[in-house]
C-alpha positions, 0 to 999 in steps of 0.5 A: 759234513753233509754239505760237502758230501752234495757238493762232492756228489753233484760234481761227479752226477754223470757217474752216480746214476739217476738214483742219486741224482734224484735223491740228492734233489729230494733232499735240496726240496726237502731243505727247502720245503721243510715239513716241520713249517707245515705243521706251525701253521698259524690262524690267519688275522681277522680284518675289520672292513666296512663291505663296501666298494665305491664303484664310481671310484674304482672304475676311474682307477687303471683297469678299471673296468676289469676291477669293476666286473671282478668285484661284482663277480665276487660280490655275486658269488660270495659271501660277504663274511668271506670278502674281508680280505678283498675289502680291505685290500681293494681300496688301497690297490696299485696296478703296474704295467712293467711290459718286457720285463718277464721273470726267469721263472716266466710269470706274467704278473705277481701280486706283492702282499707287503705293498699290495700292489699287482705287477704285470709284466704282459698285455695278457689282460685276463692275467689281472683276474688271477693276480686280483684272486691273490689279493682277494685272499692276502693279508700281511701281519706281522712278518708273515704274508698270509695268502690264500693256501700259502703262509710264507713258503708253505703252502704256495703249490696249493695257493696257486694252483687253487687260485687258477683253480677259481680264476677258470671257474669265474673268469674263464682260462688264464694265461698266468703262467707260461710253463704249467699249472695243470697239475696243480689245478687238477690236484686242488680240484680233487682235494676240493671234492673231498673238503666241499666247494663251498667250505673250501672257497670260504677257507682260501678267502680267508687265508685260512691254510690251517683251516684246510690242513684240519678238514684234511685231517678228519680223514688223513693221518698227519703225516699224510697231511705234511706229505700232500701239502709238501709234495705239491709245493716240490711239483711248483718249484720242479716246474717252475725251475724247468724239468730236467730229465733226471727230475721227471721221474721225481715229479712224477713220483710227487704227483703219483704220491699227492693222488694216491693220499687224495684218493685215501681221503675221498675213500675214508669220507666214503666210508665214514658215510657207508657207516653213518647213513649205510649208502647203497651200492649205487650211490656209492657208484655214483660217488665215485664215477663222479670223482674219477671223472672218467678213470685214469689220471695224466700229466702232461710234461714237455710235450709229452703224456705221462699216466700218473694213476687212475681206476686200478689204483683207486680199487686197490684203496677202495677195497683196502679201506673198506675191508677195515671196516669188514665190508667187501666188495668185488673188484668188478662193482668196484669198476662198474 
């Protein structure tokens, strides 16, 4: 049986060599994360809430004024139509303090969905506003606990990293996760530059993973789509369980992958727009400075800096996708 033929191969690790060592990790990710999950996304549920927050109530409750000022923040910024969720979910919200208590994976605070309650295991106040991003985004159906990008075990990569993702955009850097969650915030940042700001905020606080998978689609094959979502649920767990040096090189892998899918994103919406509005060469110059940010892509890792892609890689897309189309451009413009 396969299972024997793991266990047979985890035992003599030392002797096979990286190569196996590595596969036989991809293949326990695999298992884990299957890709078939992705595909069976459901519709979150719709909620039914009044939009309306009693201020002088929640200011009495724990954290209050943290609750207070996370509310007027979101009320600010968004759309009622996309604060159901937050809504219905604030009123009945429990906050514990379980100090000393921190997990092996060394998260500082979690919220649960079933009992809607936020458990913080640290005095690291700003922890709350990531944790309160979640319940903002949560609604659990069924047996199903929909969250921000994540249904269940799918999708929970994309989740956290786009809720760090909003915490710093409104809240300033966080102190949620001990370890890392560098890259996955950069990895949604990119993935936002494709999808638009405004839909995909809308789409998380909706708990809308499905509504995501299709605005990615209109520029990626499905597969593509199953490998991005998949891969960044992998770099989550490889991180969070602790790198070891035969897994580096496949964390690395896995992210390379996940940019190089973005990239073909952003390059077909390019040229989706090149054939639709004949964009010039400056704008698309423009376009793509602003995406880069600056040309090559890094990880940071134990300490250490690990180029993971960057401008020469992009070209390579760039040219490619636009060649389908019988458009050709000199590497150098590509480069300017």
């Amino acid at each position: 049986m396969l299972s024997d033929l793991l266990l047979v191969t985890n035992q003599g690790l030392v002797q096979v060599g990286e190569l196996t060592k590595r596969k036989v990790i991809d293949y326990k990710l695999n298992k884990r994360y299957p890709r078939e999950n992705i595909v069976k996304v459901k519709l979150p549920p719709r909620v039914i809430s009044d939009c309306y927050v009693d201020i002088a109530k929640l200011e009495r409750k724990k954290f209050g004024e943290l609750l207070t000022y996370f509310t007027r923040v979101l009320e600010s910024n968004f759309f009622n139509l996309d604060l159901d969720y937050f809504y219905n979910n604030i009123k009945t919200l429990d906050i514990k303090e379980l100090r000393g208590k921190i997990l092996n994976n060394h998260v500082l605070g979690e919220y649960l969905i079933d009992t809607n309650e936020i458990l913080l295991y640290t005095d690291c106040k700003n922890t709350i506003y990531h944790e309160l991003f979640h319940m903002a985004s949560s609604c659990f159906r069924g047996n199903t606990a929909f969250s921000g990008f994540s249904q269940d075990d799918v999708g929970i990569g994309l989740d956290e990293g786009y809720t760090e993702f909003l915490t710093r955009r409104y809240f300033g850097k966080s102190r949620t996760f001990i370890t890392n969650y560098e890259d996955q915030v950069k990895l949604v940042s990119f993935i936002e530059k494709v999808v638009g700001k405004n839909k995909m905020e809308s789409l998380y606080l909706k708990a809308n993973l499905k509504g995501l998978l299709k605005e990615l689609r209109v520029y990626l094959t499905q597969d593509e789509v199953v490998d991005l979502v998949s891969n960044i649920d992998k770099l989550r767990y490889l991180y969070g369980v602790e790198i070891k040096d035969f897994s580096l090189n496949l964390y690395l892998d896995y992210l390379r992958e996940s940019y190089l899918i973005i990239f073909k994103a952003f390059v077909r919406k390019l040229v989706r727009e090149y054939q639709q509005t004949w964009l010039s060469n400056v704008i698309i110059d423009k376009k793509v400075n602003d995406f880069l940010e600056g040309g090559n892509i890094r990880s940071y890792v134990d300490g250490k800096t690990y180029r993971i892609t960057g401008l020469d890689d992009f070209v390579n897309i760039f040219q490619e996708e636009f060649s389908k189309i019988g458009v050709y451009f000199n590497e150098s413009e590509v480069r300017k």
